[in-house]
C-alpha positions as CSV (number, residue, x, y, z in Angstrom):
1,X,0.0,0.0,0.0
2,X,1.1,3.7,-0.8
3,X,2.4,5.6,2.0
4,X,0.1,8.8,3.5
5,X,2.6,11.1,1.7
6,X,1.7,9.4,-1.4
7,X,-1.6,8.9,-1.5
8,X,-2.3,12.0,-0.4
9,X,-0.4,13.3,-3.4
10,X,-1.8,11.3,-6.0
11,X,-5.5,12.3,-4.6
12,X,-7.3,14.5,-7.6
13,X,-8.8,17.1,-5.4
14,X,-12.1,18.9,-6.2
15,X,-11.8,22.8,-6.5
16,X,-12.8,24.2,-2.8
17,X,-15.4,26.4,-4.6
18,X,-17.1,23.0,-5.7
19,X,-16.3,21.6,-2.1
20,X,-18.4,24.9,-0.9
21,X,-21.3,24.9,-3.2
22,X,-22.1,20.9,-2.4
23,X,-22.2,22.5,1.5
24,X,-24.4,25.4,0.5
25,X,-21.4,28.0,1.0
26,X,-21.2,30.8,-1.7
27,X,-18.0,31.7,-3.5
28,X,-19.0,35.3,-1.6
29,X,-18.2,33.7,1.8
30,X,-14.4,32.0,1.1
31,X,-11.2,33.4,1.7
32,X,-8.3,31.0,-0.2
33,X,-5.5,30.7,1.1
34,X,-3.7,29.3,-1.9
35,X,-4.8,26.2,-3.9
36,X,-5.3,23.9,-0.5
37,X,-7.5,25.5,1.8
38,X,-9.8,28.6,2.6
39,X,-11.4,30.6,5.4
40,X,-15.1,30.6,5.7
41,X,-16.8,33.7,6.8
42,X,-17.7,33.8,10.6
43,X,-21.3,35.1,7.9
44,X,-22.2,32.0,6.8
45,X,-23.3,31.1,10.4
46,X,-26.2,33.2,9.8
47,X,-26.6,32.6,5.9
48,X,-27.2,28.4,6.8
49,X,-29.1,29.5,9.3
50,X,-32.4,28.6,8.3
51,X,-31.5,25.2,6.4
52,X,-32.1,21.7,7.9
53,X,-30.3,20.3,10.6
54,X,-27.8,17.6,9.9
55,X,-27.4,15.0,12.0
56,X,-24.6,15.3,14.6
57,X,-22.4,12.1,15.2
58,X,-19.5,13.0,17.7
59,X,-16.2,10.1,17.3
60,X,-14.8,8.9,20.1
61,X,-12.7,5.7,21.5
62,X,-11.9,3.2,23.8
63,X,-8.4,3.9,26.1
64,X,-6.0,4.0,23.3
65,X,-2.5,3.2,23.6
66,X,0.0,5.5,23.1
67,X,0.3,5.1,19.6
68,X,-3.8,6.2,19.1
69,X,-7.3,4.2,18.2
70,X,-7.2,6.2,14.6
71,X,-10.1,8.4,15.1
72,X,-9.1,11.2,13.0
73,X,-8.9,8.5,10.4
74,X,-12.4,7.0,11.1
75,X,-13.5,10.6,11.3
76,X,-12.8,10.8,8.2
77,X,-13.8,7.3,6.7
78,X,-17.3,7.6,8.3
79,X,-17.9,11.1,6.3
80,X,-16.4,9.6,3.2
81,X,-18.7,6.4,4.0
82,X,-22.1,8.5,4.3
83,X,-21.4,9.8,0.4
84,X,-21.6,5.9,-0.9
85,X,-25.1,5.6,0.8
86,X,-26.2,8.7,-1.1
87,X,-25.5,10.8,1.6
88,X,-23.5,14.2,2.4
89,X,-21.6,14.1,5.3
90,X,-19.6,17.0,6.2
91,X,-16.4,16.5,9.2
92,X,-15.2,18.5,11.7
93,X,-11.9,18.1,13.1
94,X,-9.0,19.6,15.1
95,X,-5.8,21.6,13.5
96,X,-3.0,19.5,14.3
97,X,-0.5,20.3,16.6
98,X,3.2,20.4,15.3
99,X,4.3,18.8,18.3
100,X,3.4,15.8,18.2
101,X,4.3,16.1,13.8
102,X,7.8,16.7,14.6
103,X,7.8,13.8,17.4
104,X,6.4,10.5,17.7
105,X,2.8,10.0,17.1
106,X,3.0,12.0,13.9
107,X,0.6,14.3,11.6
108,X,-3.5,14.6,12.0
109,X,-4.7,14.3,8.7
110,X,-6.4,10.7,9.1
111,X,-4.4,8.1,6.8
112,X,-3.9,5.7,4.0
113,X,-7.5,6.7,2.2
114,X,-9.3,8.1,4.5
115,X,-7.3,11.4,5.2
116,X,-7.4,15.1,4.7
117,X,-5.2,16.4,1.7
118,X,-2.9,17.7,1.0
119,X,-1.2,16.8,4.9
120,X,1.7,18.6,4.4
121,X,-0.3,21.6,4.4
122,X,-2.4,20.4,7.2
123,X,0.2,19.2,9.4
124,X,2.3,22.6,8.7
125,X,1.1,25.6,9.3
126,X,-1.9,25.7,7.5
127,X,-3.2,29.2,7.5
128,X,-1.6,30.2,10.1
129,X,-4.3,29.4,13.1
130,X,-1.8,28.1,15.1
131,X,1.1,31.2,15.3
132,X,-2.0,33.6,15.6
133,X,-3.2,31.6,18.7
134,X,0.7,31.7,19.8
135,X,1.2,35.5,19.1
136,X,-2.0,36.4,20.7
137,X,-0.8,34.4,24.0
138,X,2.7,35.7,24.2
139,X,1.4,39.0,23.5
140,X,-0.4,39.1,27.0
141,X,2.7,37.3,28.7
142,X,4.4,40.3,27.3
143,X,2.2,43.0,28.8
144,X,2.3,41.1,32.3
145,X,5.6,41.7,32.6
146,X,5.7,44.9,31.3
147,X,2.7,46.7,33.6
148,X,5.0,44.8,36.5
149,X,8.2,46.6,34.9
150,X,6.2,50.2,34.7
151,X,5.2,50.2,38.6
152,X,2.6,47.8,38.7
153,X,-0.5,49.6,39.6
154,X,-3.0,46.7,39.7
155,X,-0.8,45.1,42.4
156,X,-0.4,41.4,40.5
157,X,1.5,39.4,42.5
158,X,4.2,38.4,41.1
159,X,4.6,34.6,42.8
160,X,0.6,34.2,41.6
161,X,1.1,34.8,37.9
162,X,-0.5,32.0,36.4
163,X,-0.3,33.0,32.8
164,X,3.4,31.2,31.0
165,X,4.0,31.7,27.1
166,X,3.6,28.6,24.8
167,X,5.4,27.4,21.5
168,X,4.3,24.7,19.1
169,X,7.2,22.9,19.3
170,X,8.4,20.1,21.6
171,X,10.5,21.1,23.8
172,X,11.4,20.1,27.3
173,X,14.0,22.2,28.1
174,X,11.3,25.5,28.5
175,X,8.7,23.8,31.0
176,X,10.5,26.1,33.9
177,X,12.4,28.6,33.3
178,X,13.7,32.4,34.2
179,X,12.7,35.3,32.7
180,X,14.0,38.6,33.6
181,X,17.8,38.3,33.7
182,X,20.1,41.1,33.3
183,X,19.9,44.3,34.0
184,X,17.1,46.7,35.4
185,X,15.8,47.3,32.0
186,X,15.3,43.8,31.4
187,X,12.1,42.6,33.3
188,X,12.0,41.4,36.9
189,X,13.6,37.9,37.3
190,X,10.7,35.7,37.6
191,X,10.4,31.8,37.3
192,X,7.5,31.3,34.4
193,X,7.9,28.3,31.3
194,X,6.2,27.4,28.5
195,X,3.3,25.4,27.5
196,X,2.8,24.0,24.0
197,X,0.3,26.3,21.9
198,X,-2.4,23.4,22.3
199,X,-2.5,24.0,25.7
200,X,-3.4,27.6,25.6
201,X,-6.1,28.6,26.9
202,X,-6.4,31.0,24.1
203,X,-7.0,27.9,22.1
204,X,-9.5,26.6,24.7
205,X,-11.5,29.8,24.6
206,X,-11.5,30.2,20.7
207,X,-12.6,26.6,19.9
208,X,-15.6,27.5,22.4
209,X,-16.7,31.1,21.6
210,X,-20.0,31.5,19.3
211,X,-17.8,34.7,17.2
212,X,-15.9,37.7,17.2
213,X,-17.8,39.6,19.9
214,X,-17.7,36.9,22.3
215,X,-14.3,35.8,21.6
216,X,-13.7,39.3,22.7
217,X,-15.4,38.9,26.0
218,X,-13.4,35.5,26.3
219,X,-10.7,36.8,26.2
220,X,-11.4,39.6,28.6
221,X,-11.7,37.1,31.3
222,X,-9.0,35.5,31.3
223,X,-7.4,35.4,34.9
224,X,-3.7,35.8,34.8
225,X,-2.8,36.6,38.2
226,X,-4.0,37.4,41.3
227,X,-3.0,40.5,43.7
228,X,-2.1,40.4,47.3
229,X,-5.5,40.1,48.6
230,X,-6.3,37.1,46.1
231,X,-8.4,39.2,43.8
232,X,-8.2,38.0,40.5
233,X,-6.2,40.3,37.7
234,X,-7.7,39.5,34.1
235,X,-6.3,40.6,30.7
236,X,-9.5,42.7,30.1
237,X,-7.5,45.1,33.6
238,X,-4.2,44.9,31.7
239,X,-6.0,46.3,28.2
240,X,-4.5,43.1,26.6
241,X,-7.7,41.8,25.4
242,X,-8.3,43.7,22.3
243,X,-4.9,43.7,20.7
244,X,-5.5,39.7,20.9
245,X,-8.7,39.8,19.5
246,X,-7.3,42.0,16.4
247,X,-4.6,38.9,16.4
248,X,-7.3,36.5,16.5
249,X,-9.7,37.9,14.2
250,X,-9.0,35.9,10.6
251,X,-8.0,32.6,13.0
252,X,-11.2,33.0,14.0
253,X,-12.9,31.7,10.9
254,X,-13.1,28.0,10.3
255,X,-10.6,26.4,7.3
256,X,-12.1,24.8,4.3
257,X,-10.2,21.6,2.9
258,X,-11.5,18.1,1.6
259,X,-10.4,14.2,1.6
260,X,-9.2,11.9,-0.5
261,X,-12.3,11.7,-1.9
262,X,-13.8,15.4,-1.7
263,X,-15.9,15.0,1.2
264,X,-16.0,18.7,3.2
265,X,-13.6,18.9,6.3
266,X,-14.0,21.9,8.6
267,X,-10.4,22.1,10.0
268,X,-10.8,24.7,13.3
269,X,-9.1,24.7,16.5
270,X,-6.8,22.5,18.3
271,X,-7.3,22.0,21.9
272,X,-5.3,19.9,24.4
273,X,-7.2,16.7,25.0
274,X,-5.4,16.2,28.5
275,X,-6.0,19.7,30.2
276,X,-8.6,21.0,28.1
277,X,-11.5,20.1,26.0
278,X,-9.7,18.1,22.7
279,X,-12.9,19.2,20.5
280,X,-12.7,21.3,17.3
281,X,-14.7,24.4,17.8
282,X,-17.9,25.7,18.2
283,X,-18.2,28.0,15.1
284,X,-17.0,25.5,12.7
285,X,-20.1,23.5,14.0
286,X,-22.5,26.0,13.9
287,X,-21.4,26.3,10.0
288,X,-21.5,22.7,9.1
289,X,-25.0,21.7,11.1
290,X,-26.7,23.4,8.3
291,X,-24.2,22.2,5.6
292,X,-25.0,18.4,4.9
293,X,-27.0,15.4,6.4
294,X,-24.7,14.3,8.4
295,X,-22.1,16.4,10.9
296,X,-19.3,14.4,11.9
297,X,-17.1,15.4,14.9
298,X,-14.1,14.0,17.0
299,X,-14.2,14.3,20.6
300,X,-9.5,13.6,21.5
301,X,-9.0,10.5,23.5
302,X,-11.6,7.7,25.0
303,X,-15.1,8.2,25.8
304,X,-14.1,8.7,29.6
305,X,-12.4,12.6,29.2
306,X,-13.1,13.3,25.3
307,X,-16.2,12.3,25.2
308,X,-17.3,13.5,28.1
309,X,-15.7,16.7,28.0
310,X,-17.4,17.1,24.4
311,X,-20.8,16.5,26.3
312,X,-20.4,18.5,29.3
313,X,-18.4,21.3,28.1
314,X,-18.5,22.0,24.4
315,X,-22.2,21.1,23.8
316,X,-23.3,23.4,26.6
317,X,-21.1,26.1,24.6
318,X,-22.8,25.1,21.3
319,X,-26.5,24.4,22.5
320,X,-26.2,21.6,20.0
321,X,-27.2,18.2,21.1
322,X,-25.3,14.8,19.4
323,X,-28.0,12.1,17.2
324,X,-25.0,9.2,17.7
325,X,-22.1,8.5,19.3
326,X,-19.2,6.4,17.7
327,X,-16.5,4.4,19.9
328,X,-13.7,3.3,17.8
329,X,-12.4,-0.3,19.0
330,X,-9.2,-1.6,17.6
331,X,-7.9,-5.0,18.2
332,X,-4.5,-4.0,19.4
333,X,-6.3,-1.2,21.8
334,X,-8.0,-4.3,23.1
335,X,-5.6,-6.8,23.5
336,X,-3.5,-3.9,25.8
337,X,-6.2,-3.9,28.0
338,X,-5.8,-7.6,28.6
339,X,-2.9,-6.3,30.4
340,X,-0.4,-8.9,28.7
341,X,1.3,-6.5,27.1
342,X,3.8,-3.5,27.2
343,X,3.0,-1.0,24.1
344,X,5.6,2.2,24.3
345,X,5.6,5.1,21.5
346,X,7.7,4.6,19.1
347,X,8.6,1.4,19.6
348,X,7.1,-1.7,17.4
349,X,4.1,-3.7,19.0
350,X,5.2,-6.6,20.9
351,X,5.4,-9.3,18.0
352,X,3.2,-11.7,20.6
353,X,0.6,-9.2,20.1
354,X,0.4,-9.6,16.8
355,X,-0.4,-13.1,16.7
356,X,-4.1,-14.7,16.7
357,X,-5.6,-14.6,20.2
358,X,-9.0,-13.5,20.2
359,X,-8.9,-14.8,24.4
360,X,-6.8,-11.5,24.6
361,X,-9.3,-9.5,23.1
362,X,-12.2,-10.4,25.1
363,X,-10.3,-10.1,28.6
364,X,-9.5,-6.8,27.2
365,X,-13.1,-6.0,26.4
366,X,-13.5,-4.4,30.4
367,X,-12.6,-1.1,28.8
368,X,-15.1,-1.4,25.6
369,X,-18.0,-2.0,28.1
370,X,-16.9,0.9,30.4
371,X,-16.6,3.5,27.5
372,X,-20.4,2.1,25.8
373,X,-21.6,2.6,29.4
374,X,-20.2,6.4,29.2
375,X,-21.8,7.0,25.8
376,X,-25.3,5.7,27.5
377,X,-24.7,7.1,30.7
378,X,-25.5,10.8,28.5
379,X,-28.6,9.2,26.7
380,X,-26.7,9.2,23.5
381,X,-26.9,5.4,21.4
382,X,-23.3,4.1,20.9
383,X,-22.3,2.7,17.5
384,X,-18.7,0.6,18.2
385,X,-16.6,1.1,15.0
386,X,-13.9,-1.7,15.0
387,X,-10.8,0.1,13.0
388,X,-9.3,-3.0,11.0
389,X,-6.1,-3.3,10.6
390,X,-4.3,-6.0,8.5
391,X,-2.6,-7.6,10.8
392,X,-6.2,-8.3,12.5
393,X,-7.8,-12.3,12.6
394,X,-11.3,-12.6,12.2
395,X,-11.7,-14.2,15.1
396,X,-10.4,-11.2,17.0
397,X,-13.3,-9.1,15.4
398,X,-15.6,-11.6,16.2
399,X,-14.8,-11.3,19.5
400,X,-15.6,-8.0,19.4
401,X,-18.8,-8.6,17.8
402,X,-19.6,-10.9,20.9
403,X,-19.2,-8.1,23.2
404,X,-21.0,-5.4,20.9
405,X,-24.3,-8.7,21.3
406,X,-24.0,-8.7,24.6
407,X,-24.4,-5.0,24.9
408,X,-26.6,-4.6,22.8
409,X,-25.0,-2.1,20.7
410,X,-24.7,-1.8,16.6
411,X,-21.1,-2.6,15.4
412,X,-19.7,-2.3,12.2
413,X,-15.9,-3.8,10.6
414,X,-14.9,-0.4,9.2
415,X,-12.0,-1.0,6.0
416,X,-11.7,2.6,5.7
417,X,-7.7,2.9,6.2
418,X,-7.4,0.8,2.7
419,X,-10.2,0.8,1.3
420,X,-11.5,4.4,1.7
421,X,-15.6,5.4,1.9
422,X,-15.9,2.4,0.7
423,X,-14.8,0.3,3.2
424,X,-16.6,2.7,6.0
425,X,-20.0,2.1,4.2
426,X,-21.5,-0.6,6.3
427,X,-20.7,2.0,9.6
428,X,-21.9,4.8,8.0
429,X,-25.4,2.9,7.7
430,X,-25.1,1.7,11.1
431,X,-24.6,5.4,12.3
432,X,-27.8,6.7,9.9
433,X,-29.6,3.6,11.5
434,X,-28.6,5.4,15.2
435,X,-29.1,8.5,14.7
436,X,-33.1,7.7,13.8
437,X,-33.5,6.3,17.2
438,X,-35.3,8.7,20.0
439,X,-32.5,11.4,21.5
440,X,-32.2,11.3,25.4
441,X,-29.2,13.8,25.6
442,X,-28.4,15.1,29.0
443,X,-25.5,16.3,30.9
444,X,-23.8,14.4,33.4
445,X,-24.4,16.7,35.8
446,X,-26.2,20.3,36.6
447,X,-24.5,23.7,36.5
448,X,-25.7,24.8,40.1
449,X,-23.8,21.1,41.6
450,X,-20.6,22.6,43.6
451,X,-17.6,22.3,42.1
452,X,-16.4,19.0,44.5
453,X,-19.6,17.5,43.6
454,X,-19.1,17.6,39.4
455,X,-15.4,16.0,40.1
456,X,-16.6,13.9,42.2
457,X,-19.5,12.6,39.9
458,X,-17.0,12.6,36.7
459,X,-14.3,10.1,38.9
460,X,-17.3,7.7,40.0
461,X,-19.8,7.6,36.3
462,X,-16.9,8.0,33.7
463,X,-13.9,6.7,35.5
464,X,-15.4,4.4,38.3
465,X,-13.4,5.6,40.9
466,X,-14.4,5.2,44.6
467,X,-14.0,8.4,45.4
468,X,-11.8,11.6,45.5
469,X,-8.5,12.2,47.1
470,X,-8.0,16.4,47.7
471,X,-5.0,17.7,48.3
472,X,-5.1,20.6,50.4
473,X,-3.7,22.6,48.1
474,X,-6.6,22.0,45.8
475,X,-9.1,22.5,48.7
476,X,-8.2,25.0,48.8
477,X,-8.3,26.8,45.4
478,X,-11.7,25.1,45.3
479,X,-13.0,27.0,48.1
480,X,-11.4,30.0,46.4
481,X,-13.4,29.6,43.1
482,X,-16.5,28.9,45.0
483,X,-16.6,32.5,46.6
484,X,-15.0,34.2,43.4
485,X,-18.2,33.1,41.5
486,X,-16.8,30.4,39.4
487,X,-18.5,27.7,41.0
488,X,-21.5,27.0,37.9
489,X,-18.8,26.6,35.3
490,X,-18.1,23.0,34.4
491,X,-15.2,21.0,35.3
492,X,-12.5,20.1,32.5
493,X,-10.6,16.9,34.5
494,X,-7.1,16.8,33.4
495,X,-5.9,13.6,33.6
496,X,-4.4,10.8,31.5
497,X,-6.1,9.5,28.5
498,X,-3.8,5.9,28.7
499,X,-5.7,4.8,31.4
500,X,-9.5,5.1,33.1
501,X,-7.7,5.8,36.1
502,X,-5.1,8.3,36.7
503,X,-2.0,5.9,36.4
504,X,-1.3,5.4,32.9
505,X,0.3,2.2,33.4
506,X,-3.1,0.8,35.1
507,X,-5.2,-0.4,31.8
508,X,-9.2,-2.0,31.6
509,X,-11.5,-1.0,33.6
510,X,-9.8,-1.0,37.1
511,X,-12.0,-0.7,40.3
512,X,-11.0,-0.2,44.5
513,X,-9.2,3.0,43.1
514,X,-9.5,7.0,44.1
515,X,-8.8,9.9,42.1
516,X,-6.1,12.1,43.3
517,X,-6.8,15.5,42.6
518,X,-3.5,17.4,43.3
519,X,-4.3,21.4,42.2
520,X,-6.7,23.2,40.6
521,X,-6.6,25.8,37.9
522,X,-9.0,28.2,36.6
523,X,-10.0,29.4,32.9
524,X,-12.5,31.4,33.1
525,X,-12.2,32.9,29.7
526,X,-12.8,29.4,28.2
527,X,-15.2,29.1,30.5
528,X,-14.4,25.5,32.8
529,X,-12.2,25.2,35.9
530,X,-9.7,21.9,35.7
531,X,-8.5,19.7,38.4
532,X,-5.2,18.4,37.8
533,X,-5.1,14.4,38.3
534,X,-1.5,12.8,38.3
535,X,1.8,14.2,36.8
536,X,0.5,15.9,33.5
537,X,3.2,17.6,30.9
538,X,2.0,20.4,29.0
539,X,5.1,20.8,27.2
540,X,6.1,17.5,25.6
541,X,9.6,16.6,25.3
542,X,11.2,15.2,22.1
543,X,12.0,11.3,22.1
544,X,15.4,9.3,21.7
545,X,14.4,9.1,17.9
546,X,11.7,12.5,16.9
547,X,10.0,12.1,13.7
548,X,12.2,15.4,12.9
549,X,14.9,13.2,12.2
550,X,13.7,12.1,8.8
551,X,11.6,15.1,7.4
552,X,13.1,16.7,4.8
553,X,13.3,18.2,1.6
554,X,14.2,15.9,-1.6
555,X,16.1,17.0,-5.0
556,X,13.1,17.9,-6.4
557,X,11.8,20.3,-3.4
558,X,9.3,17.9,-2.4
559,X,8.6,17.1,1.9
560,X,9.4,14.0,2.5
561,X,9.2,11.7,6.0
562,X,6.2,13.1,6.9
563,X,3.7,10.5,8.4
């Protein structure tokens, strides 16, 4: 088979105005940006206002391990998938990170034939989205230190400044560092770091925001600080607010770029799945429930913090409510859970994986039924999407089809990697066949529940933990929230998405277990406070062996190594 790179290549791609019109979207409402991708005018929101509702399907997984379940890539095959059963469907997925590009997991654009082309413009830079977000953030890190350097009349304190600078690169040597050396003109010595760009909540805030004005507001509220008497100092006080907007204001608007096979993809946003919400954002949704018969959406990670976090966070943001839920399963996702086996990034699978045992598959089925429990538990109907791989038995998937009985939940073999649409059509009729049953959507919890409460009820439904753990510490911040008003905003658990617990190394569906809850943090111009669960990095390191290593530019001028 072709690599990514090549197929993505050799795909003929439909002109975007076509890709547009088959959406509804007027030539009067795109902004190219070259021959690969355009903006979409925040106006079209309005314009598709009136036209029929597509169905909303949101993707998510099991645990995966840390080499992913492939739900860009079934993101992609499903929408593909709904136009071979006479059907428009229209996906909606994150901006990828270059991060994780440069590192070990690789690009976002889905693979084989069910990707987004061209990747290389996907995977780098795009239009821009990502160095806006990262301008507009260091911009306000900048100001910070600079109302400190000119006498500080808002009294921040200067060992409460929460607010660090970010860079969309891997690099571990900036997660703490010193700012401020020199002389007097230089800035007050202060230890600060850096967050990847994903992790910003500038990215957080613009995925949720409804448009321009209220990106504004969002962005207003951000709490960077707090003074001596632990009143909070937002960017709105330091007149940051507007300058970022005016950064923000063409990132804004969702891009416009197609598959393999011309299908529409809304690319917009690119939150961090651990600490934040891992959904693409709310605009680019408001533009594409009016743009085809089916919406399809990834929510980062398994059912237990994307998922839920796409429930509880980003459709209370939207006011849109999902038709169908889809878990992607993949045998070797499975057979980790069995707990047999060791799976690092970066490194092969072990080769006793890959050999035919569809015992392992089944013992590692704990997880499946905890995640298809999590789907229900928010009255949405489950549809398990088993991404094949070759080196799958079909025993394995008929193990799988055992457990999908036995829940009674729709299940379909999805080819979609090497066979493209094609091979996803049998789950794109199963998710059709979903989406017609009744809608019982809810949220997991009310907004009025206490803060300790909504963590609490997250650890026991989604994670089945016993209980809660509290440091202190995180008492009290709590408390502090409480009585600064933030109390009704939902919580945004950051934890680890390699395990239902907070250990990464535990796998199934562990019980007897508590959730530590170590700090709290606040961001209240995206709208959700987060817990921090366990030792989470929001500046990744590089490995022994980066995918850097082998992208390059050939003879002719072309990328290659990309994956």
């Amino acid at each position: 088979m072709p690599s990514d790179l090549a197929i993505s290549r050799a795909a003929v791609r439909r002109p975007l105005e076509d890709v547009a019109a088959s959406m509804g979207i007027g030539p009067h409402l795109l902004e190219p940006y070259g021959r690969v991708a355009a903006k979409i005018s925040l106006d079209a929101i309005d314009e598709l206002r009136d036209r029929p509702k597509a169905k909303y399907v949101v993707v998510s997984a099991i645990t995966p391990t840390p080499l992913g379940s492939g739900k860009t890539t079934t993101s992609v095959g499903l929408g593909q998938g709904f136009g071979h059963i006479g059907k428009l469907g229209v996906v909606a997925i994150r901006q990828p990170s270059m991060g994780p590009t440069f590192g070990i997991k690789g690009g976002a654009a889905g693979g084989g034939y069910a990707q987004v082309v061209p990747m290389e413009a996907l995977n780098l830079h795009l239009t821009g989205d990502m160095h806006a977000v990262t301008a507009a953030h260091n911009l306000l890190a900048a100001m910070i230190g600079n109302h400190i350097h000119k006498g500080n009349k808002l009294g921040l304190n200067s060992q409460q400044i929460s607010w660090r600078r970010v860079l969309d690169v891997n690099d571990r040597e900036l997660r703490n560092i010193v700012t401020g050396l020199g002389g007097p003109d230089d800035g007050s010595p202060r230890q600060t770091g850096f967050d990847i760009t994903a992790a910003s909540e500038v990215m957080a805030l613009m995925s949720l925001c409804s448009g321009l004005k209220d990106l504004r507001a969002r962005l207003g509220r951000i709490v960077v600080g707090y003074d001596a008497s632990g009143e909070p100092i937002t960017a709105e006080q330091l007149k940051a607010a507007g300058a970022m907007t005016v950064i923000l204001k063409d990132a804004i608007k969702p891009n416009l770029m197609q598959t393999v096979e011309g299908t529409p993809v809304l690319v917009h946003c690119g939150p961090f799945g651990n600490i934040a919400t891992g959904n693409s954002s709310v605009v680019a949704d408001q533009i594409g429930i009016h743009a085809g018969d089916y919406l399809v959406t990834e929510a980062g990670f398994g059912a237990d913090i994307g998922a839920e976090k796409f429930f509880n966070i980003k459709c209370r943001a939207s006011g849109l409510t999902p038709d169908a839920a889809v878990l992607v399963a993949t045998v070797r996702d499975l057979k980790t859970h069995s707990t047999k086996y060791r799976v690092v990034a970066g490194r092969p699978l072990p080769p006793e994986m890959l050999a035919e045992n569809p015992g392992d598959v089944l013992q590692g089925a704990s997880n499946l039924r905890r995640q298809i429990a999590n789907i229900r538990r928010h009255g949405v109907v489950p549809v398990i999407a088993v991404n094949a791989f070759p080196t799958d038995f079909d025993s394995e998937h008929r193990a799988i089809m055992e457990v999908a009985e036995e829940e009674g939940v729709r299940l379909a073999i999805s080819h979609h990697f090497t066979e493209g649409g094609k091979g996803a059509a049998e789950l794109a009729e199963a998710v059709a066949e979903a989406c017609e049953e009744p809608s019982n959507f809810h949220h997991l919890y009310p907004n009025e529940l206490s803060l300790i409460d909504k963590i609490d009820t997250i650890a026991h439904e989604m994670y089945g933990a016993d209980g809660l753990d509290i440091s202190p510490l995180a008492l009290k911040q709590l408390e502090k929230y409480e009585k600064a008003g933030y109390g009704n905003l939902p919580v945004c658990i950051a934890k680890t998405h390699l395990s239902l617990s907070a250990d990464p190394a535990i796998k199934g569906a562990p019980t007897g277990w508590r959730l530590p809850v170590r700090e709290v943090r606040a961001s209240i111009g995206a709208g959700f406070i987060y817990p921090i669960c366990g030792d989470m990095r929001t500046m990744p390191g590089l490995s022994s062996a980066p995918a850097a290593e082998i992208i390059d530019i050939d003879d002719s001028g072309e990328i290659v190594g990309l994956s």
